[in-house]
C-alpha positions in Angstrom: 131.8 148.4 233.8 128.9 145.9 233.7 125.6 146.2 232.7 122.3 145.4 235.2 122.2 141.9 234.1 125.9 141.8 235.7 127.5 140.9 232.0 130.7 143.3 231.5 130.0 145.9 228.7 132.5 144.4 226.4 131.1 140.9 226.4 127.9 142.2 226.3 128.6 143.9 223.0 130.1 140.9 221.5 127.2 138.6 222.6 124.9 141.1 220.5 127.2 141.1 217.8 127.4 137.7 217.4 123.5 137.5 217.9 123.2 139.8 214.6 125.7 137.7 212.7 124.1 134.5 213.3 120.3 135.9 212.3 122.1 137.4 209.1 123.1 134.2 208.4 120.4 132.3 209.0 118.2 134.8 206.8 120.7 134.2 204.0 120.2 130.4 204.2 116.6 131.2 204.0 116.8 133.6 200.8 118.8 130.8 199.4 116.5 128.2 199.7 113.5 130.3 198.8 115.2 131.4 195.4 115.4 127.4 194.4 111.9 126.8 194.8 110.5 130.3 193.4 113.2 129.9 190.6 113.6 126.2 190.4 117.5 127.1 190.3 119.8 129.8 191.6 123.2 130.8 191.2 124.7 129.9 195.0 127.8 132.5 194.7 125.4 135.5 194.3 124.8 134.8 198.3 128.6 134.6 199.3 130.2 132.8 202.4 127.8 134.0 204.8 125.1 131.2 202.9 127.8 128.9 204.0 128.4 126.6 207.3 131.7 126.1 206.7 134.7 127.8 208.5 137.8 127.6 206.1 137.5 126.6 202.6 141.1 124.4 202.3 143.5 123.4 204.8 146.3 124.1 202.4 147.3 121.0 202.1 146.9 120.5 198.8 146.9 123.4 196.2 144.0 124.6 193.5 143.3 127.3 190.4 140.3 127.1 188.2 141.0 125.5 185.0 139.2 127.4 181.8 140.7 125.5 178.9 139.3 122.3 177.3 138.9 119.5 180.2 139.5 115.8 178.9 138.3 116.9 175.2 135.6 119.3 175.7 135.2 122.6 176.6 134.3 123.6 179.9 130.3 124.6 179.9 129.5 127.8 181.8 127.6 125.9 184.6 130.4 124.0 185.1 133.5 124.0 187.7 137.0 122.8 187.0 140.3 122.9 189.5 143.3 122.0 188.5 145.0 120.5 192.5 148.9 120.1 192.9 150.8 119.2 196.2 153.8 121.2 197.4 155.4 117.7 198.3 155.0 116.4 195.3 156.1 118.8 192.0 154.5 116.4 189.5 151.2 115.5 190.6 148.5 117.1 189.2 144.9 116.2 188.8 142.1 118.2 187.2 139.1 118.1 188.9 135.1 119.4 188.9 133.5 120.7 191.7 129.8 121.1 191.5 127.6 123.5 189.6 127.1 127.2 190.3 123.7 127.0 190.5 121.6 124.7 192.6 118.3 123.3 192.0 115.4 122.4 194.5 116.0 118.6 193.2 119.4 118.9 195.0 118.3 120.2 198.0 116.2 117.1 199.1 117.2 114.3 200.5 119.8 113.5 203.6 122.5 112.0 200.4 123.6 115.8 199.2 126.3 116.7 201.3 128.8 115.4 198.5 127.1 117.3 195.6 127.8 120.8 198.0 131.9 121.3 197.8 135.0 119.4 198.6 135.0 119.1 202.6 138.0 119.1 204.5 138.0 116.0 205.7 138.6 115.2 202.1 141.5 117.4 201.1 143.2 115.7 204.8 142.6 112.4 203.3 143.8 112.9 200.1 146.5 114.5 201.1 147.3 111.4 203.7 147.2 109.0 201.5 149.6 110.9 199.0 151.8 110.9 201.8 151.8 107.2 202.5 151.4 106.3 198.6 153.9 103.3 198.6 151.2 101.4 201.0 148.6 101.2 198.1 151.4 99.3 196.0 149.8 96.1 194.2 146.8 96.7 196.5 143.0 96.8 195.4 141.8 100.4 197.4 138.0 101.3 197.3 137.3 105.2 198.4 133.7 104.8 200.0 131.6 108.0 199.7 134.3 109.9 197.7 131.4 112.8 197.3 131.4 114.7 193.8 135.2 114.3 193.4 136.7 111.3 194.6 140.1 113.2 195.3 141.1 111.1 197.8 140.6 107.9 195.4 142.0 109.6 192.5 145.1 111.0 194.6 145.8 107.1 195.0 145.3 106.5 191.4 147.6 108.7 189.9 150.3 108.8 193.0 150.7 105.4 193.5 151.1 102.1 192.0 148.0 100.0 193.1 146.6 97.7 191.3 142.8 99.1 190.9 141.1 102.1 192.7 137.3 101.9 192.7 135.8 105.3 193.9 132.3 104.9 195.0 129.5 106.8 196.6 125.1 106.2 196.9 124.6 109.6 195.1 124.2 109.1 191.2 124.8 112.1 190.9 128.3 112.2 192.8 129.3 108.8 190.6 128.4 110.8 187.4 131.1 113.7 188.5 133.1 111.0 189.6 133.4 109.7 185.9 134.1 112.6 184.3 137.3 113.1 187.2 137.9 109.6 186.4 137.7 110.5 182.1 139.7 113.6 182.8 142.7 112.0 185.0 142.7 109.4 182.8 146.1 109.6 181.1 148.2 110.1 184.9 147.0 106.7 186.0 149.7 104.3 184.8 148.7 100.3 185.1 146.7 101.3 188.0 143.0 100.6 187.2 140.1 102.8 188.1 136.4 102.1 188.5 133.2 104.1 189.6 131.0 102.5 191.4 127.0 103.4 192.5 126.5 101.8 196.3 123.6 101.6 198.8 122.9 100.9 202.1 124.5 103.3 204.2 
């Protein structure tokens, strides 16, 4: 039946529920932010995906496991994250990657140039995945990923899939270059002739 606002029961009940969801959320986001600046720091997986905007977490395009052993001659540190991503379409390629850290400081919550610090978007595992696809394009070619965010998957996917002639991975965070290079150290030896440069940029 409806209620005396006219709204039927049912969509009544999911309008609430989705009114409690959303403030739970929102409260989360809060708690989060107010555990970086009372803290300084805060491990960001105590607070789950509800902490999160995003919907999905990969497309399943392209394939991932956390990597534990020793990453391009070190060990991996405790703060740190490393993935090892394959593609179903492709048995032999394999690149090991780090994500951010688990913890997130007030430093890197200001500014409007963080988004590529926070996790691999999906609009980066589509375009990785694309240009795996169409690798034989990149042949001889210079190709310049332009704000490649922490990983530069896209750019590295190039790198070690195709035969160009130099990647350069770029993005105006320092601190996304920085991850980049240690991708870039990492991946090194799946790179073939093809070149590969970081690069800091401004400007947009």
């Amino acid at each position: 039946g409806n209620d005396k606002g006219g709204l039927p029961a049912g969509r009544l009940q999911s309008c609430m529920s989705f009114g409690m969801s959303h403030t739970a959320k929102v409260k989360q986001r809060w708690a989060l932010l107010r555990e970086a600046v009372v803290n300084k720091s805060t491990d960001i997986s105590l607070f789950g995906s509800i902490a999160s905007v995003r919907r999905f977490k990969s497309l399943g395009l392209l394939s991932s496991s956390s990597v534990t052993v020793a990453v391009a001659g070190h060990d991996v540190l405790e703060d740190e994250q490393w993935f090892e991503y394959g593609c179903h379409k492709l048995p032999d390629f394999r690149l090991t990657v780090r994500h951010c850290a688990k913890t997130v400081s007030t430093e890197q919550l200001v500014g409007f140039n963080n988004t590529g610090n926070i996790c691999v978007w999906p609009s980066e595992e589509v375009l990785a995945y694309y240009c795996l696809k169409i690798r034989k394009c990149f042949s001889s070619s210079v190709v310049c990923e332009l704000g490649a965010g922490m990983t530069g998957l896209a750019g590295l996917a190039v790198a070690a899939a195709s035969e160009a002639a130099e990647v350069i991975i770029s993005d105006g965070n320092q601190q996304s270059v920085l991850s980049i290079e240690l991708n870039v150290d990492a991946n090194a030896k799946t790179f073939g002739t093809t070149s590969v440069k970081t690069r800091l940029v401004s400007g947009y």
